[in-house]
N, C-alpha and C positions, 0 to 999 in steps of 0.2 A: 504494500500500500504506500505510495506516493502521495500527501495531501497537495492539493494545489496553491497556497500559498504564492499569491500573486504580491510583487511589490511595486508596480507603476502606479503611483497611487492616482488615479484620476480626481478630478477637481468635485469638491464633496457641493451638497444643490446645501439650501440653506433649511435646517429643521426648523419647527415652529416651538420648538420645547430649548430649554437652555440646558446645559450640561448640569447643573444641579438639580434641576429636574428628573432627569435621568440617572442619577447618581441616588437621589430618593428612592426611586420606583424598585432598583435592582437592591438597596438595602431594607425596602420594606418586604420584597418576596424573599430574601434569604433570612429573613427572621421570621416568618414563615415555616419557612424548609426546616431552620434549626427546629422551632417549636412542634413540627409533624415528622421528626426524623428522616429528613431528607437529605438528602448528602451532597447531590448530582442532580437537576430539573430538566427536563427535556420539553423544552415548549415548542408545540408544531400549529398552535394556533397564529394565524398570519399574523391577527390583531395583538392578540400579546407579543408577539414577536416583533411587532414595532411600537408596540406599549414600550418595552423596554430597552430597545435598540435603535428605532427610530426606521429601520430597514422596511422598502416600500417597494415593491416590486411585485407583478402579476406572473408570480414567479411558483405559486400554490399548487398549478398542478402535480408538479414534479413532487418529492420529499424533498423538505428543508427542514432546517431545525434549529432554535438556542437552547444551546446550552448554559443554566447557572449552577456554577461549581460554589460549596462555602469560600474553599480554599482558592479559588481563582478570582482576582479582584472585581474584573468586568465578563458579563457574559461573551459565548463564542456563536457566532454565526458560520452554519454549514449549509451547504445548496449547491447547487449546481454550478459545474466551474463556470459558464456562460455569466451566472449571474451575481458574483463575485463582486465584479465591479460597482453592479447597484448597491452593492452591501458596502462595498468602500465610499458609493456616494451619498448615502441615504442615513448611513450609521455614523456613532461616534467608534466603530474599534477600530483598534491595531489590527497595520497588516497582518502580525500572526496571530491574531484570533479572525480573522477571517479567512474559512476553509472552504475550497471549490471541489466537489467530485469529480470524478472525471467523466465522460458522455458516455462510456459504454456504461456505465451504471442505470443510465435513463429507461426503464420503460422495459427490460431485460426480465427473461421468464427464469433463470438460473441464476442470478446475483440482484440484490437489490439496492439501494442508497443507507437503508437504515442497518443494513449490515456495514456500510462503511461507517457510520455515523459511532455505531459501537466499536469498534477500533477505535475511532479516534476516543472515545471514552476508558479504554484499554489503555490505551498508549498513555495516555496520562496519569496513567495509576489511578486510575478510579472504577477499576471492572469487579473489585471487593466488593464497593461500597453499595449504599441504599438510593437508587436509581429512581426518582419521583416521574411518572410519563402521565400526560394530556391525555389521559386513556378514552376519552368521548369527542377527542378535537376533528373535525368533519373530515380531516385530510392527514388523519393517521389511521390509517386501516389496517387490515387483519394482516396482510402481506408484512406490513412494516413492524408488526408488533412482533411476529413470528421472527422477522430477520434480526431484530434488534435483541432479544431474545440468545438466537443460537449465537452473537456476535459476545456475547458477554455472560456464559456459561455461571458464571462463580456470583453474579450481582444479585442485592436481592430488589426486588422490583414492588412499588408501592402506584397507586391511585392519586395524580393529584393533578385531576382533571379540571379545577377549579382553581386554582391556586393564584392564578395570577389574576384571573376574573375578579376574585374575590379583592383584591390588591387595587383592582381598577374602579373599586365600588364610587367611593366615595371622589371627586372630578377636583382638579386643582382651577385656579382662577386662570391661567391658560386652556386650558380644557374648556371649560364654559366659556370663554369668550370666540372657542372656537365649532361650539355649538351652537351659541346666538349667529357667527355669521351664515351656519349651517340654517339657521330659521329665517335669515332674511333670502337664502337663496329659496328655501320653500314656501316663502311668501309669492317671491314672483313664478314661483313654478303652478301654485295652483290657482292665481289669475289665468296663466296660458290656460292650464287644462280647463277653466271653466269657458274659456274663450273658445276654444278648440271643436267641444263638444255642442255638435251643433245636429240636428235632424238630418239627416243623408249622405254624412259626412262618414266616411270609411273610419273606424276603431285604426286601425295601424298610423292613418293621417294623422290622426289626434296625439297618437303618442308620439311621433316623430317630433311634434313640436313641443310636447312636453321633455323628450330626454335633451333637446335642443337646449332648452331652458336649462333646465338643469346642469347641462354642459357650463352654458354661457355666466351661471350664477349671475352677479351684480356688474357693475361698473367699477366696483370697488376690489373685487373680488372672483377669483372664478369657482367653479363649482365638479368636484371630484363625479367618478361613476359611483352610484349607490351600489348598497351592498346586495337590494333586490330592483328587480325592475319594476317599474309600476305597473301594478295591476289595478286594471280597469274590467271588471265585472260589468254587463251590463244587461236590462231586462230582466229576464228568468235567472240569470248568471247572477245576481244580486245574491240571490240565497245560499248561496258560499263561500268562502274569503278565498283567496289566494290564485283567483284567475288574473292572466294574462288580457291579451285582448287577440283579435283577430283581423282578420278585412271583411266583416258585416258591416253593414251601416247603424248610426243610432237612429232610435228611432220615437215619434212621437208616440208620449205615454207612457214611457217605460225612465226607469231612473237606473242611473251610472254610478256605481261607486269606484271613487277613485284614491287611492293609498299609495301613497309615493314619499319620498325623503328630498330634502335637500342635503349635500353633503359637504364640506372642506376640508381637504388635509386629513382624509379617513375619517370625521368627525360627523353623526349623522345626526340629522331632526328631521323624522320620521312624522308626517301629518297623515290623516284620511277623513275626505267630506263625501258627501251624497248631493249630488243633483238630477234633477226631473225635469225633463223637458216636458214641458205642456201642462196641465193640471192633475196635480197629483194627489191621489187618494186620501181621503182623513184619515185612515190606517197607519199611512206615513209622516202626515204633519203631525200624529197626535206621539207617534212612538218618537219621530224626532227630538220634541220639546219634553218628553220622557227621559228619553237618554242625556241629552242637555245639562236637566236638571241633576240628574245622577251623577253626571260627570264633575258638574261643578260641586257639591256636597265631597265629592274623594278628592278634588282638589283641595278645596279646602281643609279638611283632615290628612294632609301629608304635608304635616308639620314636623322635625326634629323629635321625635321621643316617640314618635305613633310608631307603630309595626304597620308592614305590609296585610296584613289580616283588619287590620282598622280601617285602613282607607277603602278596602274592597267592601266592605262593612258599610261604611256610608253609601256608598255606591248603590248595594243590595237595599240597606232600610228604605232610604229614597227610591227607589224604583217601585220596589216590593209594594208600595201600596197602591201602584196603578196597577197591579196586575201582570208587571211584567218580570220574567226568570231566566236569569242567563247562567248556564252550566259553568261553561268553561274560564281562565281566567281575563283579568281585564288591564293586566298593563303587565310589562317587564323593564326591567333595565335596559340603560343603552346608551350608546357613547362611541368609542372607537372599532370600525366592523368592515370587515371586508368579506363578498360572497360565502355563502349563499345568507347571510342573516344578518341583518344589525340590533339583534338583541345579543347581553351580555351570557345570558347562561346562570344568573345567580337567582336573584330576588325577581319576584312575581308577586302582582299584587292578587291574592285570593285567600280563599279561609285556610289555615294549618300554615301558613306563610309568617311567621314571629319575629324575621328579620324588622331589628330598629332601626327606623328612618334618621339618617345624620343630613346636614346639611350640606351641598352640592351632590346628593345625588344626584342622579336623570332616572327621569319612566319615560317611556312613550306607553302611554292610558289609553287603550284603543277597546273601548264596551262593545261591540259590534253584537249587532243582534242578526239572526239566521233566521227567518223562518221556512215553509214550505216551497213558495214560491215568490220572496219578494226577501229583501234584506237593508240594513242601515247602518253604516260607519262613518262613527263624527269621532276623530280621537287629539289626543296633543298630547306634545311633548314637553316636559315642566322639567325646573329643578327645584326641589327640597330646600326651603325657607322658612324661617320662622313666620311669613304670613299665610305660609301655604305653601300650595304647589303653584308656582309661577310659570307659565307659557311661555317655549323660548320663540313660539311666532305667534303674528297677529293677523289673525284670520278667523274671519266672524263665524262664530258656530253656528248650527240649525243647519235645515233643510237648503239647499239652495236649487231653484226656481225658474229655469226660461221658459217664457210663453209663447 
């Protein structure tokens, strides 16, 4: 094994975090590690991996990885030697913490990347120790578990699939100011969509000038790819979340939901409104100002000291006495996200949920109601304040209405 240790160092782009920032983030997960008997972290989630690296590259499909060692001062980035470079533009490490595989590694039905990866954790003198792995991270699979596994015979290997999530809970004042510009780009993104959507106007048109938007962000500012695409349900299509769209037309009488992010710097605020073209059902205006109401009541109760079970709590009282029941949960965490999700993976607002609210959290609070053949999403994304839960955009809630 040859690591690829490149040293031309190419010209680094500019991070939006300062090096003691970073220097934070990497001594709050290794007291962490100490406290859960972790010796050695292996992070393959993209977003933690530039949670605490800063490393930004559409580089996920392959295996990558950081590694945080107690005993090694800064984390090690491994990837693919191709992308090497991004990791010297993108990050703060040292050329020799930054390790390239080599290309026959890629894509290979008889060797894999995360058997190199355990080498290089061997070679370090740490193939003993207690090995903490992202055991649910979307792009560390059974392949990689298995090779990382036979590469490091003697390790013993622990669960800390959350670790760095958890680390990410609570958002620094760069962090949040890089979610409000994330809300001003999804302010103008859901004027376009409400522009866009018009009676006979092809679904894929529409969204063309929404991911436009979203591209283009502000004048101020421009605007990252979100972590999901927007989905635009529409008609019949209402009555379940997570459609896409198509080349149908919209059409009069039927309502659109639309659920989309603005993004910056990986930073997401995540919104979703409903609109109706034509006149729309009492069914819908009356469940609208239902949900509304509910949403603002769990705003309001995600204050500092409440648990996630309180704010869903108001949510449900307030509803509950119109008659309406929603199963599933109604907000998650979320902040730094790269495909397929920009939620964090920790806190959820629902009942059995007892995580305490601290201040600069993020939700995105999305109550979305299903029913058999018609549906409604009005949600927003807040941060945790002592006067509530604050909205990082301003976009009028309710039903919205072309005639």
């Amino acid at each position: 094994m040859n690591p690829m240790i490149l040293h031309d160092r190419a010209p680094p782009l500019a991070r939006p975090f300062s090096q003691e920032e970073y220097d934070r983030r990497v001594s709050a997960v290794k007291y962490r590690m100490a406290t859960e008997g972790v010796d050695v972290l292996l992070v393959a989630d993209p977003a933690n991996m530039n949670y605490l690296t800063g490393y930004d590259g559409w580089s996920f499909y392959v295996p990558q990885a950081v590694l945080v060692a107690l005993e090694h001062p800064t984390p090690i980035w491994i990837g693919r030697g191709m992308d090497a470079s991004a990791a010297r533009m993108t990050t703060f490490l040292a050329d020799d913490d930054i390790i390239g595989y080599p290309d026959h590694y890629v894509q290979q039905r008889h060797i894999h990347p995360m058997h190199y990866v355990g080498e290089i954790v061997s070679g370090r003198g740490w193939g003993t120790l207690t090995i903490g792995v992202e055991m649910d991270a979307y792009f560390f699979s059974a392949m990689a578990w298995e090779s990382l596994k036979s590469a490091l015979p003697n390790a013993r290997f622990k669960d800390a699939a959350k670790m760095v999530n958890w680390v990410r809970a609570v958002k620094s004042e760069t962090e949040i100011a890089l979610i409000r510009r994330a809300g001003r780009i999804v302010e103008r993104v859901m004027d376009v969509a409400m522009e866009a959507i018009v009676p006979g106007r092809r679904q894929c048109d529409a969204v063309a000038d929404i991911v436009h938007a979203q591209t283009c962000g502000t004048t101020e500012f421009g605007g990252d790819y979100t972590s999901i695409v927007p989905m635009l349900p529409s008609g019949p299509g209402t009555a379940t979340p997570h459609l896409t769209w198509s080349d149908e037309v919209f059409k009069e009488g039927e309502a659109t939901i639309i659920e989309l992010a603005g993004a910056h710097r990986r930073y997401h605020s995540p919104m979703a409104r409903t609109l109706f073209l034509g006149d729309p059902p009492q069914k819908l205006v009356d469940t609208a100002a239902i949900v509304v109401e509910g949403l603002e009541a769990a705003l309001d109760a995600a204050r500092p000291g409440a648990t996630c079970e309180e704010v869903e709590e108001a949510w449900r009282m307030s509803t509950r006495k119109h008659g309406l029941v929603k199963e599933s949960r109604i907000g998650y965490s979320t902040g730094c996200a790269y495909p397929p999700d920009w939620g964090e993976h920790t806190m959820s607002l629902r009942p059995g949920d007892t995580t305490v609210l601290q201040p600069n959290m993020v939700f995105h609070m999305i109550p979305g109601i299903w029913m058999d053949d018609w549906g409604i999403e009005i949600s927003e994304t807040f941060v945790v304040t002592p006067q509530g839960g604050a909205p990082i955009a301003n976009v009028r809630r309710g039903l919205f209405v072309k005639g």
